[in-house]
VMD Tcl script that draws the C-alpha trace (Angstrom):
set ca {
  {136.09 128.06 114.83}
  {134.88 124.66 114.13}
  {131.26 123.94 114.58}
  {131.34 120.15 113.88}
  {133.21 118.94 117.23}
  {129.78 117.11 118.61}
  {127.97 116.99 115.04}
  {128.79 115.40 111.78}
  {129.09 118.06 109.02}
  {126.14 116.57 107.65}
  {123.58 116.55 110.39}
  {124.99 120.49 111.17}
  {123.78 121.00 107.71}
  {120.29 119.00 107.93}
  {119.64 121.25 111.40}
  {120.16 124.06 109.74}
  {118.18 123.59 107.01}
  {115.23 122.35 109.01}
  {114.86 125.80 110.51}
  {113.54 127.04 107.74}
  {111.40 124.95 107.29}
  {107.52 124.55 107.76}
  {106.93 122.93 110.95}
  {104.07 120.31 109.53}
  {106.28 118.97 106.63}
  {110.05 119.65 108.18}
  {110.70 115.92 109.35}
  {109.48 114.64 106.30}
  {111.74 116.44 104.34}
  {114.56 116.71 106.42}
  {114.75 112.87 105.86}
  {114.29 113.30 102.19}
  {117.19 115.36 101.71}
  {119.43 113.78 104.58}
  {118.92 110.48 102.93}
  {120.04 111.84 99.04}
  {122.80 113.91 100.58}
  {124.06 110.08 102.39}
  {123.58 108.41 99.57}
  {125.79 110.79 97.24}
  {128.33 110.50 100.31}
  {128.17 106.77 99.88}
  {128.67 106.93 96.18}
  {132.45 108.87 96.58}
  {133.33 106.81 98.99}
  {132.64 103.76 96.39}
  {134.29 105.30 94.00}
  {137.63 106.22 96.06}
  {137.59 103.20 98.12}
  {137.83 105.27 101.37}
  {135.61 107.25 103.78}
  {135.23 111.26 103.11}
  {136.74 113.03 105.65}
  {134.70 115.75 107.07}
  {137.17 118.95 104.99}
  {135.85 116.91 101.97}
  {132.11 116.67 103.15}
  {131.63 120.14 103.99}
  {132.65 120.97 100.50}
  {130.30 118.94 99.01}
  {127.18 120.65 101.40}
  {128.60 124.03 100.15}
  {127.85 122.65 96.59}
  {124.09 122.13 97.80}
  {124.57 125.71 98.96}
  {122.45 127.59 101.64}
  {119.51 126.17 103.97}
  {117.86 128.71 103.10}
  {117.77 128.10 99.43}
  {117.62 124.30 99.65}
  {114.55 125.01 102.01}
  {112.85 126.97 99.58}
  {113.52 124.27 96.51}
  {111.20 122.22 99.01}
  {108.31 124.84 99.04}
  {107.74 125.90 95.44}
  {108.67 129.02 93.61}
  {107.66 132.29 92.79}
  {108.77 135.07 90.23}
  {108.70 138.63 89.44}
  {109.65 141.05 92.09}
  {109.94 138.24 94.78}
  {112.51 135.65 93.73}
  {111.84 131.81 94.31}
  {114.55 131.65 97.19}
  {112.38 134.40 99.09}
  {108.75 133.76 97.58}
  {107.57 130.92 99.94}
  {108.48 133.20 103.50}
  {106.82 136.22 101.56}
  {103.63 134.23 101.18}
  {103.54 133.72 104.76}
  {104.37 136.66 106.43}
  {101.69 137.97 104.20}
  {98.92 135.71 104.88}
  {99.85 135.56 108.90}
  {99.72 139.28 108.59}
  {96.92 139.97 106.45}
  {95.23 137.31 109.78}
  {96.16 139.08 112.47}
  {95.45 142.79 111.33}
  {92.11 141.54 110.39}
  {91.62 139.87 113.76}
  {92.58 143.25 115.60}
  {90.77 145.14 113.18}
  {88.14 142.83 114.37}
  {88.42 143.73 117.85}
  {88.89 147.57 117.41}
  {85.06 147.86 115.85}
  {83.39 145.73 119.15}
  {85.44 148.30 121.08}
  {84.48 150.84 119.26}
  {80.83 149.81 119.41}
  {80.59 148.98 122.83}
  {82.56 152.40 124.01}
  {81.52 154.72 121.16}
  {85.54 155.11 121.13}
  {86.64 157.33 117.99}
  {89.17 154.99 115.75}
  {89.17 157.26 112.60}
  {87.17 159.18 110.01}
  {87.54 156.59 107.39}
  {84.52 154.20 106.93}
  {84.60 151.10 108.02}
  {85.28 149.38 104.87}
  {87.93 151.64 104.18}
  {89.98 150.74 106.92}
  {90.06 147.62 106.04}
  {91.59 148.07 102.91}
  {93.74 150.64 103.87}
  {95.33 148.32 106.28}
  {95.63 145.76 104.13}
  {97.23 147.77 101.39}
  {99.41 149.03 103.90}
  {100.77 145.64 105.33}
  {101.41 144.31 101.87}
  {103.49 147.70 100.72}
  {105.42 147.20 104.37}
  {105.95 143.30 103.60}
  {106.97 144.03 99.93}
  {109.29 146.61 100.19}
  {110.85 144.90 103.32}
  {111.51 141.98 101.18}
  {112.62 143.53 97.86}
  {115.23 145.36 100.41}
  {116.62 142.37 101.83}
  {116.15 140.69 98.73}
  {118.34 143.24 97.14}
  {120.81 143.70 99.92}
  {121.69 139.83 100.55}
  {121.80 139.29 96.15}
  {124.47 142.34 96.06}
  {126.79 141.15 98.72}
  {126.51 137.58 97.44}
  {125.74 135.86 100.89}
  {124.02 133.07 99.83}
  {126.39 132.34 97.05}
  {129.54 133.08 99.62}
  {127.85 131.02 102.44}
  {129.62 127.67 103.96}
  {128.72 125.07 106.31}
  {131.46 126.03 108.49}
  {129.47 129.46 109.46}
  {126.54 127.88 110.56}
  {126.13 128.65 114.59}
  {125.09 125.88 117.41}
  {121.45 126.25 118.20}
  {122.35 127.56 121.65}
  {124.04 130.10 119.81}
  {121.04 131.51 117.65}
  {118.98 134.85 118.65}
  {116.08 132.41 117.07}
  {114.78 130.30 114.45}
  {114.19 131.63 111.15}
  {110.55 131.34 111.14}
  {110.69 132.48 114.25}
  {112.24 135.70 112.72}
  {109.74 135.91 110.03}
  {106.59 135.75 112.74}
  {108.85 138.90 114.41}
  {108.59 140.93 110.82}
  {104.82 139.80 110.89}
  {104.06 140.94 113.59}
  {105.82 143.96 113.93}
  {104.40 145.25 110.15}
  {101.45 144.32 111.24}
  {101.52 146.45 114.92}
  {102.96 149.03 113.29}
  {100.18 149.75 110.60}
  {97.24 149.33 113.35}
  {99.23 151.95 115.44}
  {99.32 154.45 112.41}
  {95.54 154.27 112.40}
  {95.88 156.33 115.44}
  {95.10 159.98 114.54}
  {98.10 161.88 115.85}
  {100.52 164.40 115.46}
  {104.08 163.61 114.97}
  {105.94 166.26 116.37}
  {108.43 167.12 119.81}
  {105.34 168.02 121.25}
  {103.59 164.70 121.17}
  {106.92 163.13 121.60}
  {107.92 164.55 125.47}
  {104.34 164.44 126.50}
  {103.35 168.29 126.51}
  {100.08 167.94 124.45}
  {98.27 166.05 127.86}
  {97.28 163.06 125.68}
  {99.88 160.14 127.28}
  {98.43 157.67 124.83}
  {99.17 159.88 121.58}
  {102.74 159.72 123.47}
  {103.18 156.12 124.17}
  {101.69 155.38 120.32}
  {104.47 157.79 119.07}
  {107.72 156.48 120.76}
  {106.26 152.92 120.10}
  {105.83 153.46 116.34}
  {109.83 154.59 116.07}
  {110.98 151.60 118.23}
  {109.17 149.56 115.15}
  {111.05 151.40 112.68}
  {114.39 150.31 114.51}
  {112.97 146.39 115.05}
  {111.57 145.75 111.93}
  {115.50 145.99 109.80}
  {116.67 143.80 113.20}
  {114.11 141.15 112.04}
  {114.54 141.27 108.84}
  {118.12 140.32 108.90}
  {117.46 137.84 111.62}
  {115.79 135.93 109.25}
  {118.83 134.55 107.20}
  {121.71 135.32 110.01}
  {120.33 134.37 113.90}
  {124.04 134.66 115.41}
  {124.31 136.65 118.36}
  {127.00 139.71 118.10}
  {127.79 142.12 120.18}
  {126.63 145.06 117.84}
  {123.17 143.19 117.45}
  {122.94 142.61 121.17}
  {123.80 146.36 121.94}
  {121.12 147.54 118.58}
  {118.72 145.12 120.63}
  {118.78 147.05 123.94}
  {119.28 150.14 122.15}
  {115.75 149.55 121.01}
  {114.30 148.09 123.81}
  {115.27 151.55 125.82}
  {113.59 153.26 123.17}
  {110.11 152.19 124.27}
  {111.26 152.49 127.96}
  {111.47 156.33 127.23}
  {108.47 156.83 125.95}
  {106.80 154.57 128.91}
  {109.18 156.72 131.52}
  {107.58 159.74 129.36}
  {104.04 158.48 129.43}
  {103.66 158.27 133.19}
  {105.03 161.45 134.20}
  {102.01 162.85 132.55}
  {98.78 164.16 133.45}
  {95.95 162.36 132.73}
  {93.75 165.03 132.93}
  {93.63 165.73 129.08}
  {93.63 162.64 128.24}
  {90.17 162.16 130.28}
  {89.03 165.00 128.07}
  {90.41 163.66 124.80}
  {88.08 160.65 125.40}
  {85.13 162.08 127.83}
  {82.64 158.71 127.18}
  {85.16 155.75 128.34}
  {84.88 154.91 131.75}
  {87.11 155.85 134.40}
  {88.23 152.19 135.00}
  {89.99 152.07 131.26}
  {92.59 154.89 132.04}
  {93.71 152.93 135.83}
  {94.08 150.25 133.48}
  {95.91 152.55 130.73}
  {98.63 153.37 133.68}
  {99.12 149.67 134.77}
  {100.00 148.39 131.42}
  {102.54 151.51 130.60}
  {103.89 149.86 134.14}
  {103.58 146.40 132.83}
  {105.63 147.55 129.62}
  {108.39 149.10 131.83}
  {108.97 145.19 134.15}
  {108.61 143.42 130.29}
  {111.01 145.55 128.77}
  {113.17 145.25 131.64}
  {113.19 141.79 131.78}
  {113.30 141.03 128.05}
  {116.67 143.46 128.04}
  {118.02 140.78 131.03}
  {117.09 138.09 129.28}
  {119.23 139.12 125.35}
  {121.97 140.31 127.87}
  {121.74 136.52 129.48}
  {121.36 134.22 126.34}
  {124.20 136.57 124.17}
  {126.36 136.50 126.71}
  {126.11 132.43 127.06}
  {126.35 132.66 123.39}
  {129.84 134.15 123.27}
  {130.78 131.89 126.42}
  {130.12 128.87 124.24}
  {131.91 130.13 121.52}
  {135.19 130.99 123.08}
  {135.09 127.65 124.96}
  {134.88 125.78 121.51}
  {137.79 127.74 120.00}
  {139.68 127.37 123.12}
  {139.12 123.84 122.84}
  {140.27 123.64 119.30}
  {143.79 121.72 118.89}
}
mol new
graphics top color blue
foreach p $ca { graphics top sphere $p radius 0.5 }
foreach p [lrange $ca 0 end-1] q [lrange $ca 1 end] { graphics top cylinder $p $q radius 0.2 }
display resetview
């Protein structure tokens, strides 16, 4: 398939590198690097007396090699277990995470003071830095995976310009992706603050505590989204094995909200005897509210893959 029917090669290759880039300096250096990339296109053409046709200019991009790694040349470097190509997205997922987490963490203690609501044993300061240790070991070892994974099977190194998808095409951006891992780590490790058992019991509802339910399947949907976002960071193409993992997981936390509701709330009353009545009706309606945005969210991958692949056959068809 070629990608370059409405784009030069070039200005396919400056898109995609802008995605990864920080939104306050992207323009900046997206004109930087546009304007050395022309100017070494001028130069051949000087020296062979003839323009480069576009074969000819996609090899030289694949000598630059991958946005991704010609984004990160633009944002410093790291070392040791986080290479420089993956250092600068590490240092923000990190620091967005470490944010939120403390921001909810935040909000869990005026709840907790205001409704005397039980949120652990561990002291206060504790928590805090058991979260935080907790969102940095996620973060870490979900980068020294990928890390690992995308340095064995050479993808960066085996990457060309000709892969690169139309934006329509894309599931998202790539820092789109990397706000996904953030905030998915970062859900996931407030949720295992939750003192609960994790066991069939809890899982089909038979304990009388929907919330210890709902908190369970939610926590193993994570597990499944987090690799999903991951990967979505250096490949956004819509597939039909990614669309069909995505709704796989979405139905996941439709389960456990199907689950939840058919439950009793009467032990869950007694689980928490000093919270007002008005919390659990309002416990109920956002299990509902869950079910119509998981619902809809499933519609809407269903919607923009399939427009995806309609785009793409119409461009091959198209093809001479």
């Amino acid at each position: 398939m070629n990608l370059f029917t409405q784009h030069s090669p070039l200005e396919k290759y400056i898109a995609e590198v802008r995605t990864f880039l920080p939104r306050k300096s992207r323009d900046d250096i997206a004109d930087e690097l546009k304007a050395n990339i022309q100017e070494k296109i001028n130069e051949l053409q000087e020296e062979s007396g003839e323009d480069m046709k576009d074969a000819a200019i996609i090899k030289l991009l694949s000598e630059y090699g991958h946005p991704f790694r010609v984004a990160a040349q633009y944002q410093g470097s790291g070392r040791s277990l986080i290479g420089p190509d993956f250092y600068p997205y590490f240092r923000t997922s990190i620091i967005a995470s470490l944010s939120i987490s403390t921001a909810i963490l935040l909000l869990l203690l005026a709840v907790d003071f205001f409704f005397a609501l039980d949120i652990g044993d561990v002291s206060r300061v504790w928590m805090f830095v058991n979260t935080y240790i907790y969102i940095i070991g996620f973060t870490t070892g979900g980068f020294i995976t990928t890390q690992w994974i995308i340095e064995r099977n050479n993808y960066l190194d085996s990457w060309s310009p000709s892969s690169a998808a139309p934006p329509r095409q894309a599931v998202a951006t790539a820092w789109g992706a990397i706000f996904s891992v953030v905030a998915t780590i970062t859900w996931l490790v407030i949720l295992n603050m939750v003192n609960l058992d994790h066991s069939v019991t809890v899982l089909f509802g038979q304990t009388g505590n929907p919330f210890h339910t709902l908190v369970l399947w939610m926590k193993i949907q994570l597990l499944f989204l987090i690799p999903q976002y991951f990967y979505l960071i250096f490949n956004q193409v819509w597939t039909w094995s990614r669309l069909s993992l995505r709704i796989g997981t979405e139905l996941i936390l439709l389960a456990g909200c199907i689950v939840t509701l058919t439950m009793d709330t009467g032990g869950f009353r007694n689980s928490y005897p000093d919270l007002p009545a008005s919390l659990f009706s309002t416990f109920t309606f956002v299990v509902r509210a869950f079910i119509v945005a998981i619902v809809i969210s499933i519609l809407i991958y269903w919607r923009k893959a399939t427009a995806s692949f309609a785009n793409s056959e119409s461009e091959e068809s198209a093809q001479p």
